[in-house]
C-alpha positions as CSV (number, residue, x, y, z in Angstrom):
1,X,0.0,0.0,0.0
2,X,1.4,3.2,-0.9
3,X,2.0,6.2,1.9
4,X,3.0,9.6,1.6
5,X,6.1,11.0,3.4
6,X,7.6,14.1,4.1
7,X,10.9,14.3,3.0
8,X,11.7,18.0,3.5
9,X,9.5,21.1,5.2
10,X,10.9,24.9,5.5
11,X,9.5,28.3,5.7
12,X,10.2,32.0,6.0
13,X,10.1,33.8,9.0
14,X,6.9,35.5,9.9
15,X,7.1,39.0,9.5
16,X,5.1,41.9,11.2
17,X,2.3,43.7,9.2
18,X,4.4,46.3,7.5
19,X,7.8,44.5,8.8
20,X,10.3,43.3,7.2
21,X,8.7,41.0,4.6
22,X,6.3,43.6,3.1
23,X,8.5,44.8,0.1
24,X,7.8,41.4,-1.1
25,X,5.5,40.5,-3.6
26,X,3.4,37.2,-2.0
27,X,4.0,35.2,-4.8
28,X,8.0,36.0,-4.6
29,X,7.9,34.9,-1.0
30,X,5.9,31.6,-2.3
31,X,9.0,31.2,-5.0
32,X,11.7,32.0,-1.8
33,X,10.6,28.9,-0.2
34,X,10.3,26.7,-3.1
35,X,13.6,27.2,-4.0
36,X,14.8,27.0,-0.7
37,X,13.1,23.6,-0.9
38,X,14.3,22.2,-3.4
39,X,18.3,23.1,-2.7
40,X,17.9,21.3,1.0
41,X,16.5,18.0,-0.3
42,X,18.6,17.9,-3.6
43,X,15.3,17.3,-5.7
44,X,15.0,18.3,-9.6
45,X,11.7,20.4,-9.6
46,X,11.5,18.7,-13.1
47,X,10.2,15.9,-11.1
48,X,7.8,17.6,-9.0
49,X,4.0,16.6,-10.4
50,X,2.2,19.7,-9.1
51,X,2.3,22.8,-6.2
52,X,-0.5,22.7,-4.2
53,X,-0.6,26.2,-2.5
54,X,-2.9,27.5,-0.3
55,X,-4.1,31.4,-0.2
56,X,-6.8,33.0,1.5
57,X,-6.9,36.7,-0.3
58,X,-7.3,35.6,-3.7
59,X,-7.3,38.8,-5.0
60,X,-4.5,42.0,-6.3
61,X,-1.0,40.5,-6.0
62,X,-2.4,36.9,-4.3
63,X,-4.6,36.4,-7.8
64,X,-5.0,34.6,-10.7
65,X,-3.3,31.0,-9.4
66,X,-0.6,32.4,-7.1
67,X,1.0,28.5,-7.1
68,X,1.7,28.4,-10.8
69,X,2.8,32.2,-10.6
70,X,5.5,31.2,-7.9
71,X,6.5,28.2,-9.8
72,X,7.3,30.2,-12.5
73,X,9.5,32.7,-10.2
74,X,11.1,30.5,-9.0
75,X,13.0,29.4,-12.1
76,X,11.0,25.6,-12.0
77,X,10.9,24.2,-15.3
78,X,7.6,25.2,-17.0
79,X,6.1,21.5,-17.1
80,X,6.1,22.2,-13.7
81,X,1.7,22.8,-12.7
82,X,0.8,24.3,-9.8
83,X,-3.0,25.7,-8.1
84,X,-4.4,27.2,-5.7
85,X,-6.6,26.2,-2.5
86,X,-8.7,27.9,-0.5
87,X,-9.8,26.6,3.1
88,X,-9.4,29.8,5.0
89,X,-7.1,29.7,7.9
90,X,-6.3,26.2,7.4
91,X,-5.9,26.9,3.3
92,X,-2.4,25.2,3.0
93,X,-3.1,22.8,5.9
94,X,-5.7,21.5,3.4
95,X,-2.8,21.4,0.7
96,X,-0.9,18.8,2.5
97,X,-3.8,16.6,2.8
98,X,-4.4,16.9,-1.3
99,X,-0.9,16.2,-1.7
100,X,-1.1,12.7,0.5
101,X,-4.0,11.7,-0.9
102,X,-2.5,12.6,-4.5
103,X,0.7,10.6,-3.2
104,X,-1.5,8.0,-1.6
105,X,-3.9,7.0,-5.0
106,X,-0.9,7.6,-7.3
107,X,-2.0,10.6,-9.1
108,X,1.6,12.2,-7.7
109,X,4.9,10.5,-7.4
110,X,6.3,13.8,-5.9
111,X,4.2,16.5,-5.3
112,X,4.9,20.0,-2.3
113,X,2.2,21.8,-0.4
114,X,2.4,24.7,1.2
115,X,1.0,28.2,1.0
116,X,1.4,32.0,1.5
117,X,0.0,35.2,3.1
118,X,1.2,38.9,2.4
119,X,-1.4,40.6,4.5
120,X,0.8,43.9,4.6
121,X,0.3,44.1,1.0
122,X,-3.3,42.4,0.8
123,X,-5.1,43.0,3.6
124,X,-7.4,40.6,5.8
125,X,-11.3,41.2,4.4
126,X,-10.0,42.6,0.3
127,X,-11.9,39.5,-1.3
128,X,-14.9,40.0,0.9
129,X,-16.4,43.1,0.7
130,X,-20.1,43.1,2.4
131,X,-22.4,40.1,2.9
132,X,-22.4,39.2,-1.1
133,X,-20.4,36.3,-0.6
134,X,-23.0,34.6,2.0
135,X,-25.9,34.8,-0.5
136,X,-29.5,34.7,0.3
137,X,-30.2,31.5,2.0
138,X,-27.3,31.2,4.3
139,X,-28.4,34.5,5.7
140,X,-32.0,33.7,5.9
141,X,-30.6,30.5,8.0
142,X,-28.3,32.2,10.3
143,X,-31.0,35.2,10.5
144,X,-28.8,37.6,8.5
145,X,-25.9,37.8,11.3
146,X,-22.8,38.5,9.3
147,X,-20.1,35.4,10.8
148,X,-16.8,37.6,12.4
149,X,-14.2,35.9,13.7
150,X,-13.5,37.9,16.9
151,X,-17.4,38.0,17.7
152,X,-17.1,34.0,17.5
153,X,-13.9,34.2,20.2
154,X,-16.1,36.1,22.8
155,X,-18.7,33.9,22.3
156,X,-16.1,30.7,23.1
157,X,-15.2,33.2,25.8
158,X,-18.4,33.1,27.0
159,X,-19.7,29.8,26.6
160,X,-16.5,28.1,28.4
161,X,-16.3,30.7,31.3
162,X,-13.1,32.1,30.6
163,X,-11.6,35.3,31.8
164,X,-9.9,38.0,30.2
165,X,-7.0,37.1,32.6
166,X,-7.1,33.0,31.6
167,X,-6.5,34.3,27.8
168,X,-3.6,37.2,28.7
169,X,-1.9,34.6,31.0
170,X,-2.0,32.3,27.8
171,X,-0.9,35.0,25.8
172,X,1.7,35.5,27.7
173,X,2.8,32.3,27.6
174,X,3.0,31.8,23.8
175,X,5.4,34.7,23.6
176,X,7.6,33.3,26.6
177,X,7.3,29.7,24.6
178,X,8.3,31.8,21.3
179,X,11.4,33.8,22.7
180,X,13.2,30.6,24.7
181,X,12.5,28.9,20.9
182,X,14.3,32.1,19.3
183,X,16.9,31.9,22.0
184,X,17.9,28.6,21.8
185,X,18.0,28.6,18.0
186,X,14.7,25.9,17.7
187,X,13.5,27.4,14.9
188,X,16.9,28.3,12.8
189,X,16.7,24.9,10.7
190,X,13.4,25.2,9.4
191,X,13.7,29.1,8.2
192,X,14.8,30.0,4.7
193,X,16.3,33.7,5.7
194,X,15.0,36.3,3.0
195,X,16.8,39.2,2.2
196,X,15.0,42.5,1.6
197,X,16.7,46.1,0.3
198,X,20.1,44.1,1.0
199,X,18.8,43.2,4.9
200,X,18.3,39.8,5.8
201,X,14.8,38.7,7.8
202,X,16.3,36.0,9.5
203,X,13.9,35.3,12.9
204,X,9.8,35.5,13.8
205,X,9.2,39.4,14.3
206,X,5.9,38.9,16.2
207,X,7.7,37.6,19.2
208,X,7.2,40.7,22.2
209,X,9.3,39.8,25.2
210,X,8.8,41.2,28.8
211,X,5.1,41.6,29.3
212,X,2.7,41.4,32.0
213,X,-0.4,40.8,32.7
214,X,-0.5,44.8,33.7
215,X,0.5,45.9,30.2
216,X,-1.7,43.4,28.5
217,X,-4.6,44.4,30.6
218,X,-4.8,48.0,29.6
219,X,-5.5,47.2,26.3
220,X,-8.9,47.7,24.6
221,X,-11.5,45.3,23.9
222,X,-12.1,45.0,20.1
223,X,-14.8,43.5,19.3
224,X,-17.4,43.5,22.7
225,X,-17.3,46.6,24.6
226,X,-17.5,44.7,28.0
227,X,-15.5,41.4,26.0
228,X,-12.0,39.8,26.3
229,X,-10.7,39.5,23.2
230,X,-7.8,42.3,22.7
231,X,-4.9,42.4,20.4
232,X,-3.1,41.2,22.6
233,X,-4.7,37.6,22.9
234,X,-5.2,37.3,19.4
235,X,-3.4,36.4,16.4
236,X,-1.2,38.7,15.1
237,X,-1.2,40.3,11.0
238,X,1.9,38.9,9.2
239,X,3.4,37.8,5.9
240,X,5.1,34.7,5.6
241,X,5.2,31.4,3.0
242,X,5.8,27.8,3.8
243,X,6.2,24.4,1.9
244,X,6.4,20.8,2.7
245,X,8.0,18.0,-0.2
246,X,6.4,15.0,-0.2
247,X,6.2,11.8,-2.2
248,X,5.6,8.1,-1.0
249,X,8.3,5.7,0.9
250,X,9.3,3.5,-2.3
251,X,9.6,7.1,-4.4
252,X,11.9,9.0,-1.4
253,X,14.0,5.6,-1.5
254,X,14.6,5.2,-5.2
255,X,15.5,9.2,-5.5
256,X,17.7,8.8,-2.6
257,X,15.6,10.7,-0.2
258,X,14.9,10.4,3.9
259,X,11.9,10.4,5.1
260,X,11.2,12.7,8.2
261,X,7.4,11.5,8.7
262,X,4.3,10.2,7.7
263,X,1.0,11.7,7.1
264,X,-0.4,8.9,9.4
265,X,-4.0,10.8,9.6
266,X,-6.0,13.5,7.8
267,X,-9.8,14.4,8.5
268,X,-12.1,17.4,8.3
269,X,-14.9,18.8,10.7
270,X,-17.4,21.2,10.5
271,X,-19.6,22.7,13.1
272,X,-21.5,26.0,13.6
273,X,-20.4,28.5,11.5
274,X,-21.2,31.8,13.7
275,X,-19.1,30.7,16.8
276,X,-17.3,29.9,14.1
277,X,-13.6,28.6,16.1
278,X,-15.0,25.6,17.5
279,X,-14.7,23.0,15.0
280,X,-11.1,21.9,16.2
281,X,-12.8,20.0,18.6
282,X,-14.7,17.7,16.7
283,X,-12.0,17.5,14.4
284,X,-9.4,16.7,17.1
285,X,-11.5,13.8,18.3
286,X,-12.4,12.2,14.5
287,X,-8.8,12.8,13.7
288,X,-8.1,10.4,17.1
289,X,-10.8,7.7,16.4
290,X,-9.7,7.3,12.8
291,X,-6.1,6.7,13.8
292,X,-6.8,4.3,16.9
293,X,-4.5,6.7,19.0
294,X,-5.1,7.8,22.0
295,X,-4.5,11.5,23.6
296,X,-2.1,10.2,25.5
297,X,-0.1,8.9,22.7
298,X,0.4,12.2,20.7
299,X,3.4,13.9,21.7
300,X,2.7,17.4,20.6
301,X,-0.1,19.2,19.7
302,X,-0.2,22.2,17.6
303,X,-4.0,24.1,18.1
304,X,-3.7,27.5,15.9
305,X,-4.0,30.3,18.3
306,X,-6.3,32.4,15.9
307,X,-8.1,33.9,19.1
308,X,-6.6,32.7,22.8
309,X,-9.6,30.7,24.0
310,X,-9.4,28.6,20.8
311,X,-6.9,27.0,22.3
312,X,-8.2,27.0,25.5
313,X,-11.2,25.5,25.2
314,X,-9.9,23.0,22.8
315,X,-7.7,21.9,25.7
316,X,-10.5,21.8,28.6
317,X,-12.7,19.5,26.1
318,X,-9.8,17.3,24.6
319,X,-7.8,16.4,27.8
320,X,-4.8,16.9,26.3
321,X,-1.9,17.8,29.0
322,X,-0.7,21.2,29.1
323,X,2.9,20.8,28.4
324,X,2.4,19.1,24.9
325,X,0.5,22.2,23.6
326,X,2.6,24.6,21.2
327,X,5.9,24.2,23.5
328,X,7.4,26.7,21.0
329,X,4.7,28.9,21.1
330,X,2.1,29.8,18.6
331,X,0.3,32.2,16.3
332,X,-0.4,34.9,18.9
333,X,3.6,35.7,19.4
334,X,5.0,34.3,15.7
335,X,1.8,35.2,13.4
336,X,-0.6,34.5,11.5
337,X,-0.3,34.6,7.8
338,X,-3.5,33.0,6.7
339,X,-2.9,31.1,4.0
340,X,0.6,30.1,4.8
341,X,-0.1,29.6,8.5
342,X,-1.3,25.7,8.0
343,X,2.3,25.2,6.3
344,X,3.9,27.0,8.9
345,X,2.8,25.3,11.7
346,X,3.2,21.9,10.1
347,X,6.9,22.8,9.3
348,X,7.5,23.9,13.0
349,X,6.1,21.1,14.5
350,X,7.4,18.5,12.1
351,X,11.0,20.1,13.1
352,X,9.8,19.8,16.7
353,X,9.1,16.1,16.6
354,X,12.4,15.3,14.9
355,X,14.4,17.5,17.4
356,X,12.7,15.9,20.4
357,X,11.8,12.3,19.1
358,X,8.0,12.6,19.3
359,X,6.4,9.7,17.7
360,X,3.1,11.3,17.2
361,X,2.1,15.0,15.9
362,X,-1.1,16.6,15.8
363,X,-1.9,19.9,14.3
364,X,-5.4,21.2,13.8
365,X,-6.9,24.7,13.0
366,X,-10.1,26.6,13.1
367,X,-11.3,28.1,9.7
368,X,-13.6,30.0,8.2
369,X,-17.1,28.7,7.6
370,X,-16.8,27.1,11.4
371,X,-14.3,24.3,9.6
372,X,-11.3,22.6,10.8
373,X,-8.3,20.6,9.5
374,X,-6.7,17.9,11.4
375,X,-3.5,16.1,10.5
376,X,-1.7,13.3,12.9
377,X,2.3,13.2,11.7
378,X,4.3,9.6,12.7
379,X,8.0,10.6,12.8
380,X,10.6,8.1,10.9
């Protein structure tokens, strides 16, 4: 029976909205990381059967098939296909499960997803202007309430009882997570450094160090006068690009390639789309039935921290411990660039496992439309 393997993963560093990544045209950033891909596994791209990229703001620069537009840039030969998905948040997540199951039925011998987000230069909300997009009957279902993404956080808020304090301390946390990870050099093998106006990017600039609960408590409520959610417990804006090579085990042998780990599990959830962040759950749970693991058997678990009681009440429901939940931090201190962000995370935690000889791996993400990806890795 034929698998699919990752053989190589690697992605730019997340830069700040305006930072240092904002010169740079999304679908450049897409062709910085392909290359970069292929030079660390020593692959032809005149081998690779297709670029599966995911992209949220399918619009301005991020339009007309952004995959086969960074193809292109990046010098691949031009038999080389490449398109674009669109999942939301979890857009290039999504990409690395049509790549395994490509890889798996044999309709790809060797195939990379990934994905990319330039919300400096196409900002969150371009594609959807108004209600259009909803259409008639969805909002004569949901009783024409518009879905927003920070309204759906106070309502998890809300509905699991936590307190503005429970998210800052969390909040907190990620950045503390993310700075040891800088300091200790964690995440300097799976960035491809980008140099800008002859200055290298070469680290996460989201990552704030030397806060407290004080500072993060004075800020403003966004999105519910008497709410929670604050910039400072939410994702941050960012750019960044991320890809992931994979191919099956008899494929990475015959090209001479190793293996780092297995797409063991994929599944899909969906579940209310005004709360809209809750599908993780579900998703988390399928992902654990279908695999016959256990929570005790995954070794890390990477929960996109869109909104900080994501997370949080993904944890309270699932039972997972604690410690295993983005040790390196997550999207809060090191970004969230849409589109790329499924690739990101991926690529940080396959690194992650390999550093710390986890077994098991699972990553999931809320998305637009109240969906969620999950994906269980087996390190080889």
């Amino acid at each position: 029976m034929r698998d699919a393997v990752i053989v190589e993963a690697v992605r730019t560093p997340v830069g700040k909205r305006n930072g240092g990544l904002s010169p740079v045209a999304p679908a450049d950033l897409s062709a910085h990381v392909l290359k970069a891909l292929a030079e660390r596994s020593g692959v032809d791209p005149v081998l690779v059967d297709d670029v599966v990229w995911g992209c949220v703001g399918q619009v301005g620069e991020q339009s007309l098939d952004i995959a086969r537009n960074a193809v292109l840039g990046a010098g691949w030969p031009e038999s080389v296909p490449g398109t674009t998905v669109d999942r939301q948040c979890g857009s290039s997540q999504q990409s690395v499960h049509f790549v395994a199951a490509g890889v798996i039925s044999g309709q790809y011998d060797l195939a990379v997803a990934g994905g990319v987000e330039s919300m400096s230069r196409v900002p969150m909300g371009t594609s959807a202007q108004g209600q259009w997009a909803f259409g008639e009957g969805f909002r004569e279902r949901y009783h024409g309430i518009a879905p927003n993404q920070g309204v759906g956080a106070e309502m998890i808020a809300e509905r699991w009882k936590l307190s503005r304090a429970q998210l800052d301390e969390f909040s907190l946390a990620s950045h503390a997570k993310a700075a040891q990870a800088q300091d200790e050099g964690l995440f300097d093998a799976e960035i491809a450094p980008v140099e800008v106006d002859g200055v290298k990017v070469t680290a996460d600039e989201g990552v704030r160090r030397g806060g407290t609960l004080e500072t993060l408590g004075n800020l403003k409520t966004v999105f519910k006068e008497d709410g929670v959610i604050t910039a400072g417990n939410s994702s941050q804006i960012s750019d960044g690009a991320a890809a992931l090579l994979i191919t099956s085990s008899e494929k990475a042998a015959e090209l001479g390639l190793r293996p780092i780990a297995r797409v063991h599990t994929a599944v899909l959830a969906a579940d209310d789309p005004v709360i809209m962040l809750t599908a993780p759950i579900p998703a988390t749970r399928k992902a654990l039935k279908r695999s016959g693991l256990s929570v005790d058997d995954i070794g890390v678990f990477e929960v996109n921290e869109a909104f900080a009681p994501v997370p949080l009440a993904w944890l309270n429901d699932i039972g997972a411990a604690p410690s295993r939940l983005n040790p390196n931090g997550g999207a809060i201190a090191l970004g969230h660039p849409l589109g790329g962000s499924g690739a990101r995370i991926m690529t940080t935690m396959l690194h992650h496992m390999r550093e710390s000889g986890i077994t098991y791996g699972l990553q999931t993400m809320c998305e637009g439309g109240g969906q969620a990806n999950a994906t269980i890795l087996e390190l080889l």
